[in-house]
C-alpha positions as CSV (number, residue, x, y, z in Angstrom):
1,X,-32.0,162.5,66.7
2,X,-34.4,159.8,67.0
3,X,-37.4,161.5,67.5
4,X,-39.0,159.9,70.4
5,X,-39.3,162.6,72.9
6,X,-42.8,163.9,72.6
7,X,-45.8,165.5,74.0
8,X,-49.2,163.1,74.9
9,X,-51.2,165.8,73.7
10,X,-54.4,164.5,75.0
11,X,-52.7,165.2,78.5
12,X,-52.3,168.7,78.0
13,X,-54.1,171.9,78.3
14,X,-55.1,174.0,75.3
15,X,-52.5,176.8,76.4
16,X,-49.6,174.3,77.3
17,X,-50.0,172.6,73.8
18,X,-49.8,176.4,71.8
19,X,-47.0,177.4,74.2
20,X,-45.0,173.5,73.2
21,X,-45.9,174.4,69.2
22,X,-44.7,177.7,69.7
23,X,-41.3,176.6,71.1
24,X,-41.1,173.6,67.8
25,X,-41.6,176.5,65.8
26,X,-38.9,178.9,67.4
27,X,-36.9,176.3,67.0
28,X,-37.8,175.8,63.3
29,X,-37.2,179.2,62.7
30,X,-33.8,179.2,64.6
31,X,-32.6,176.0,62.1
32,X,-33.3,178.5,59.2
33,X,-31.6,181.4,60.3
34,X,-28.7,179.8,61.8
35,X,-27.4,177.3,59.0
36,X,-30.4,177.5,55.9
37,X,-33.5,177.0,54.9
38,X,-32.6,173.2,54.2
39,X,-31.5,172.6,58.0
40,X,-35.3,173.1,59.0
41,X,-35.8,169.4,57.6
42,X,-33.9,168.1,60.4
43,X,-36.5,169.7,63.2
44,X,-36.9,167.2,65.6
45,X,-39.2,166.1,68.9
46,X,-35.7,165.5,70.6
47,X,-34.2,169.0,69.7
48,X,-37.3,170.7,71.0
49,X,-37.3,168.9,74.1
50,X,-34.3,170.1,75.0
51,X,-34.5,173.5,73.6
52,X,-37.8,173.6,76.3
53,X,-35.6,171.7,79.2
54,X,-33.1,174.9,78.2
55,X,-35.5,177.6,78.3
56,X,-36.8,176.1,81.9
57,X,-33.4,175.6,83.5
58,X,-32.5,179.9,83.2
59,X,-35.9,180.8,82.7
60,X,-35.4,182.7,79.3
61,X,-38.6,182.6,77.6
62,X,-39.9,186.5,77.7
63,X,-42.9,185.5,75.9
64,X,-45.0,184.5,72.8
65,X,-45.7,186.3,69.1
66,X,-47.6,186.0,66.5
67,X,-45.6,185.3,63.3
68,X,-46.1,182.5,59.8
69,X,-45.2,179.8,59.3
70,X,-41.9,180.0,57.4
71,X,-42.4,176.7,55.0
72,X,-46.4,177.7,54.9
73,X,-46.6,181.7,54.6
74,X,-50.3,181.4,54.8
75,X,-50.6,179.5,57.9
76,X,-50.3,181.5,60.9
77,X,-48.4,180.5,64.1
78,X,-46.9,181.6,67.5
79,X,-43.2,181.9,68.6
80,X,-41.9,181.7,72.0
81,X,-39.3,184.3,72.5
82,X,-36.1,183.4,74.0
83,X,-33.8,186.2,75.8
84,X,-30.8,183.4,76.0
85,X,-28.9,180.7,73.6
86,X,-31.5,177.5,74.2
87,X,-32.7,178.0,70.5
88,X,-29.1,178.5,69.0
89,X,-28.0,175.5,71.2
90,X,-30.9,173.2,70.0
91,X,-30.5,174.0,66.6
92,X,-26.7,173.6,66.7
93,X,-27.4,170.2,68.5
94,X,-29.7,169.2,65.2
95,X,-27.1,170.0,62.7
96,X,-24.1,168.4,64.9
97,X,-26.1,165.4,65.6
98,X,-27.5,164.5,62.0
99,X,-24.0,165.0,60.7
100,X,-22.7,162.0,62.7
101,X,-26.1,160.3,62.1
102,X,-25.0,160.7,58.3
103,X,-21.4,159.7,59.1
104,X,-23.1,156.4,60.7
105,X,-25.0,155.5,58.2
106,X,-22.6,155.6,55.4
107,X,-20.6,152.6,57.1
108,X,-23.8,150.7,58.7
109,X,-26.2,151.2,56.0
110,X,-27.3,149.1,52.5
111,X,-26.2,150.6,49.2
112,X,-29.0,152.9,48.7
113,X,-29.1,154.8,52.0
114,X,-25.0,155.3,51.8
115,X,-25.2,156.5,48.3
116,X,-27.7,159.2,49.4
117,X,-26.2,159.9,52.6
118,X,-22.8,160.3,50.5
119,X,-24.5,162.9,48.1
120,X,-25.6,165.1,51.6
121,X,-22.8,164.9,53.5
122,X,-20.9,167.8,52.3
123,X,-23.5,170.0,52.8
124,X,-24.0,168.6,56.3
125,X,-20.4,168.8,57.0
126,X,-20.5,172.5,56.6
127,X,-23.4,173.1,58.7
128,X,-21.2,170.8,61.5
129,X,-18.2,172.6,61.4
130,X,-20.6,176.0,62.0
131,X,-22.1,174.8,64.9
132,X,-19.3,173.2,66.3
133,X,-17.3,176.9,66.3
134,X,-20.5,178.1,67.9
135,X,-20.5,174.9,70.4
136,X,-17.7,172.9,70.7
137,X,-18.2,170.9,73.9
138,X,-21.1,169.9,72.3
139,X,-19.4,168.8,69.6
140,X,-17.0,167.0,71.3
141,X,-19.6,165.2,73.0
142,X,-21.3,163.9,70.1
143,X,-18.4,163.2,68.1
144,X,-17.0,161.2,71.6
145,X,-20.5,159.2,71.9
146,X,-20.1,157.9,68.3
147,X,-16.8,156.7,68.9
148,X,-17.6,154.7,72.0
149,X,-21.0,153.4,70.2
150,X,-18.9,151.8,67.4
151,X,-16.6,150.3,69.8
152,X,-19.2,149.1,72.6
153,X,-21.3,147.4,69.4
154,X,-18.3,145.4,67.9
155,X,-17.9,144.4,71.5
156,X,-17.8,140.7,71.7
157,X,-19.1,140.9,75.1
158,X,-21.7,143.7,75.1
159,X,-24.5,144.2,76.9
160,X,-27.4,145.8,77.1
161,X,-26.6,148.3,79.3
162,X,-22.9,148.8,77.5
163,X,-24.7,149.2,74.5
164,X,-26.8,151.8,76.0
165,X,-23.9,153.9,77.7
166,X,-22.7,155.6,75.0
167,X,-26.0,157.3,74.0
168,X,-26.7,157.8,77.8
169,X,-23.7,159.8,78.4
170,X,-23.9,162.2,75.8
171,X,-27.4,163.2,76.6
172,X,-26.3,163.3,80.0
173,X,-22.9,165.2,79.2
174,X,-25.2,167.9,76.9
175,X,-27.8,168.2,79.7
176,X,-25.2,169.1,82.6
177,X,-23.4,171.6,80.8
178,X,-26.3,173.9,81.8
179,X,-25.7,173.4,85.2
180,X,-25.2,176.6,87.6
181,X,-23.3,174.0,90.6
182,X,-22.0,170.6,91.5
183,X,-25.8,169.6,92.9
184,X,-27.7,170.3,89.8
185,X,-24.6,169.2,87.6
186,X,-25.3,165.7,89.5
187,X,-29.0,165.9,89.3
188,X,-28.9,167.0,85.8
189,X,-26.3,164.1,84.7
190,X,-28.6,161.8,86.6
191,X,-31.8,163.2,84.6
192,X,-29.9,163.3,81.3
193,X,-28.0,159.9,81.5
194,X,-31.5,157.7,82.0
195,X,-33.3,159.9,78.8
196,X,-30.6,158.7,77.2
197,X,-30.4,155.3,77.8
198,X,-34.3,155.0,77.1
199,X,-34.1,157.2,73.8
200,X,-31.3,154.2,72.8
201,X,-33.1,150.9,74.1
202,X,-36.6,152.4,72.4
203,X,-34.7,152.5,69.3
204,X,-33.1,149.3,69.5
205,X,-36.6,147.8,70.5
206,X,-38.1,149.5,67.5
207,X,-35.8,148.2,65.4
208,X,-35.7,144.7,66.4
209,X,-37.0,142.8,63.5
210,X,-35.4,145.0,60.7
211,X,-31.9,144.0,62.7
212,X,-32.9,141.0,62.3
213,X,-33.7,140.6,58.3
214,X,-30.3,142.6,57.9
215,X,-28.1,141.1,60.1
216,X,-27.4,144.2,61.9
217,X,-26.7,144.5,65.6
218,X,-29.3,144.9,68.2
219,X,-28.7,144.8,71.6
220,X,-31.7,143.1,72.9
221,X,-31.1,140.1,69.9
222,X,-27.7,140.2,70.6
223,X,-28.1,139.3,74.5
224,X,-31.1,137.2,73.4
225,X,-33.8,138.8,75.6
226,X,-36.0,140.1,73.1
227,X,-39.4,139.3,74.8
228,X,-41.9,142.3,75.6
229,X,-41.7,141.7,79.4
230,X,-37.6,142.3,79.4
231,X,-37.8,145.6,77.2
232,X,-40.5,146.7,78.8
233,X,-39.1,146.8,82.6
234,X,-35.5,148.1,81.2
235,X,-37.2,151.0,79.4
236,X,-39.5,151.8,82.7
237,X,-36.6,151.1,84.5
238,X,-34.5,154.2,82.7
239,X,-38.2,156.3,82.8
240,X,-38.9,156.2,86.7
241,X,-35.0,156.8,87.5
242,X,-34.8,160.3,84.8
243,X,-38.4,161.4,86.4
244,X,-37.4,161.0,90.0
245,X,-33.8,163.1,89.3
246,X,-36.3,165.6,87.3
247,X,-38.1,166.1,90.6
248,X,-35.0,167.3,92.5
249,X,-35.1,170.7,89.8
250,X,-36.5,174.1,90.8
251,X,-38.9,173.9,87.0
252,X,-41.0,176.6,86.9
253,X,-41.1,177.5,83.3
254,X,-42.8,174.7,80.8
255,X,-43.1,172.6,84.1
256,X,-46.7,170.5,83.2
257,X,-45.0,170.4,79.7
258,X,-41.8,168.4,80.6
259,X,-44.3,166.7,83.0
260,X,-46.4,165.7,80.5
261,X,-43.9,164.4,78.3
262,X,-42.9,162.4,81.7
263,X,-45.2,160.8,82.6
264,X,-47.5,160.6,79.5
265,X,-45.5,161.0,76.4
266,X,-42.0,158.6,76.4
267,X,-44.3,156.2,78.0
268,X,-46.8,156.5,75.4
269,X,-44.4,156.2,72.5
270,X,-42.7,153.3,74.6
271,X,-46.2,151.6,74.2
272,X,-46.6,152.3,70.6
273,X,-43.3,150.6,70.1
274,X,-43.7,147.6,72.0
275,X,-47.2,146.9,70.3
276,X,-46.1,147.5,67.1
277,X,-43.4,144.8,67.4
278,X,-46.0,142.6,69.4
279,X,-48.4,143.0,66.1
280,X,-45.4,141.8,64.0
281,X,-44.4,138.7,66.1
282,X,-48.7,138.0,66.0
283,X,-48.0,137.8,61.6
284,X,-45.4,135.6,61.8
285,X,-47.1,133.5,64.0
286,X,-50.0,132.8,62.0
């Protein structure tokens, strides 16, 4: 995953923060027991998202223990227990996802990165075929969103937003499966669709100048509209349409944490993103 989903922790309460880490770590801890001690390298802001989005939709967390670390014996830590599958379907989400990410890189990438992607993938591969026993639909979905991603980008024609559909729909495909009814299915597809599609076109704006040096594609070069103002309205754009479906859910569980993440944290990291290429285009400038 891309790892852009996080907290504003300045935003949140002392309590909401330990009951976010304890989740991270549950999570953690559910990567080590389900496919390896290895597998807890791939923890990521994204995974714990939804393993909390999970854990809120059928209100399954039963409550919080003390426990350590399991990469730092010494340092102590809390775990939110979880009566239902969120953890074992966040984790198997991990493994499934950083598989194709692998499987990606070894035909996009320079020489380096496939060689060492090459030398993992075996490993990986075992972990995939695991989870996707465990989970196959989300399997399918994943495997179904990488397909359409390499056909959308060798698109003469693409777009923006055809760029950004494949990405959209699996994170909207993942999302619904946990809905109880048609409504929520549609609210949860709406909710899920627009994360994805600003979890895609953050990474695409983050990545603008390195697409650049290498040649590789971009959607935002590609269409030519790579100027702050542009990505910046098509990422709020994605932000205010996901929050305004969010509000149509019955949260009760983690509710100021998703909220937090909201309204303070994906635009937060948005910001970060867009100054960051903003300070690049100000060196080569000068």
């Amino acid at each position: 995953m891309f790892g852009y989903l996080q907290i504003h922790k300045d935003e949140l309460k002392v309590k909401e923060y330990e009951a976010y880490k304890s989740v991270y770590c549950g999570l953690c801890k559910q990567l080590g027991k389900d496919y390896g001690i290895l597998s807890r390298l791939i923890l990521s802001y994204d995974c714990t998202f939804y393993a909390v989005m999970l854990m809120s939709l059928d209100r399954s967390c039963t409550g919080f223990h003390d426990g350590r670390c399991r990469f730092n014996p010494l340092k102590k830590c809390k775990f939110a227990d979880c009566r239902g599958d969120a953890y074992s379907k966040a984790a198997a989400l991990s493994v499934i996802s950083a598989y194709y990410k692998i499987l990606d890189d070894i035909n996009d990438s320079g020489f380096f990165r496939r060689a060492a992607c090459r030398i993992v993938k075996p490993a990986f591969h075992r972990r995939e075929k695991k989870a996707s026993k465990r989970y196959p639909e989300i399997d399918n979905i994943v495997r179904e969103m990488m397909q359409n991603q390499q056909k959308a980008e060798s698109d003469p024609d693409v777009t923006v937003d055809s760029a950004a559909d494949p990405t959209a729909k699996m994170i909207s495909g993942i999302i619904s499966l946990e809905a109880k009814d048609d409504i929520q299915r549609r609210v949860l597809s709406e909710v899920g669709y627009h994360i994805g599609r600003w979890i895609y076109l953050t990474d695409a704006a983050d990545d603008i100048e390195k697409d650049k040096k290498h040649n590789n594609f971009n959607p935002f070069v590609k269409s030519g509209k790579c100027d702050q103002e542009y990505i910046s309205s098509v990422l709020n754009q994605s932000l205010a349409r996901a929050y305004d479906a969010y509000n149509l859910l019955d949260i009760i569980d983690f509710k100021p944490i998703i909220e937090n993440m909201l309204i303070y944290g994906f635009p937060n990291k948005q910001n970060a993103v867009l100054n960051k290429q903003q300070e690049v285009k100000d060196e080569q400038s000068l």
